[in-house]
C-alpha positions in Angstrom: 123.8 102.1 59.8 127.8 102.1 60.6 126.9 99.9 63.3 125.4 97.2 61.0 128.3 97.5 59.2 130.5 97.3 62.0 128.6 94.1 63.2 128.6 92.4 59.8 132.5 92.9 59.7 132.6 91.7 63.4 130.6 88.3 62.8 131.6 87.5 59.5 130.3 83.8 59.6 126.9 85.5 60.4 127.1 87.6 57.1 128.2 84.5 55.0 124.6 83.0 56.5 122.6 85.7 55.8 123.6 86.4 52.4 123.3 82.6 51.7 120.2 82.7 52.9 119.0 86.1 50.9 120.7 84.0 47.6 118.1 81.3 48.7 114.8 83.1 49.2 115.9 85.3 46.0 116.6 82.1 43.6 113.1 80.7 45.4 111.2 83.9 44.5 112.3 83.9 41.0 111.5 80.2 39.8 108.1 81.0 41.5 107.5 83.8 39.1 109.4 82.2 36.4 106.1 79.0 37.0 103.6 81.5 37.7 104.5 83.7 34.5 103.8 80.6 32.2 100.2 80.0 33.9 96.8 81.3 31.5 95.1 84.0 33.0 92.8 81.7 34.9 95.3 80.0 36.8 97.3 83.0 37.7 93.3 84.3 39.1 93.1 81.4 40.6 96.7 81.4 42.2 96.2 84.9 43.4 93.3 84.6 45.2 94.6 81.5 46.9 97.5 82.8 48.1 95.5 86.1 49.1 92.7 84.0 51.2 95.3 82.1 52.6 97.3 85.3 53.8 94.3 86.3 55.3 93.6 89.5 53.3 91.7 88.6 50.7 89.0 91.2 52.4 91.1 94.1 51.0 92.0 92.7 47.6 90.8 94.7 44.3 90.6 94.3 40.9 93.3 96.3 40.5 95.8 94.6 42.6 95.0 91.4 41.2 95.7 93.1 37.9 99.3 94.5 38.8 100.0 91.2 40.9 99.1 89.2 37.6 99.7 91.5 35.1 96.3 90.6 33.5 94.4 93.1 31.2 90.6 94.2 33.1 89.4 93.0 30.1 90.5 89.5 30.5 90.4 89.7 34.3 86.7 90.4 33.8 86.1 87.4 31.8 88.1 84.7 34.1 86.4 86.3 36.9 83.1 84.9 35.3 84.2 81.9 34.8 85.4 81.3 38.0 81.6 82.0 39.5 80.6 79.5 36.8 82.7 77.0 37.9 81.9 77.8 41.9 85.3 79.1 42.9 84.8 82.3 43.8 82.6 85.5 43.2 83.2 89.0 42.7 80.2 90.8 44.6 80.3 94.2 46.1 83.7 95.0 45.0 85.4 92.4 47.3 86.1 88.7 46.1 84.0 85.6 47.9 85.2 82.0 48.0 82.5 80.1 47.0 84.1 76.4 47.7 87.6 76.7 49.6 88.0 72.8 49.1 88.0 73.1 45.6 90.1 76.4 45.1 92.7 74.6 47.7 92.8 71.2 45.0 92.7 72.6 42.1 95.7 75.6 43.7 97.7 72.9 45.0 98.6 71.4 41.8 99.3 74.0 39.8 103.0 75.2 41.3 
């Protein structure tokens, strides 16, 4: 630790781009949220399990982390997941989420942030 310090002191142009670029990906982060807080509950479904298949663990997502991740009710969850079978997005089946047309999710994703 008191040799990161030490460094930082030692390189201080290095530390100026590194916290610039911290400032960045924070100010990035939160207008992200900030776009993705203002989405319905179907949208910010739909977002999460985008951004989930395209990270390549969709495998491992549960309800309940889409729930904390979107801070939707189960309740409402439940229902937009419904919909989103109807409507040949994806599916819920066996306690793991199933895209049921990638093309579609990735247009419909695309233009919502």
């Amino acid at each position: 630790k008191e040799q990161v310090f030490e460094w930082m002191m030692a390189d201080f142009e290095f530390t100026k781009f590194l916290i610039r670029q911290l400032t960045e990906k924070l100010i990035r982060s939160s207008q992200k949220l900030t776009s993705i807080s203002l989405l319905s509950v179907g949208d910010r479904l739909l977002y999460c399990i985008y951004t989930h298949h395209k990270s390549g663990d969709l495998a491992t997502l549960t309800k309940q982390d889409v729930c904390t991740e979107t801070l939707i009710p189960i309740r409402s969850l439940n229902r937009s997941i419904a919909e989103c079978k109807r409507n040949h997005y994806f599916e819920f089946r066996q306690k793991r989420f199933q895209i049921l047309s990638e093309e579609k999710l990735e247009m419909y994703c695309s233009s919502l942030i």
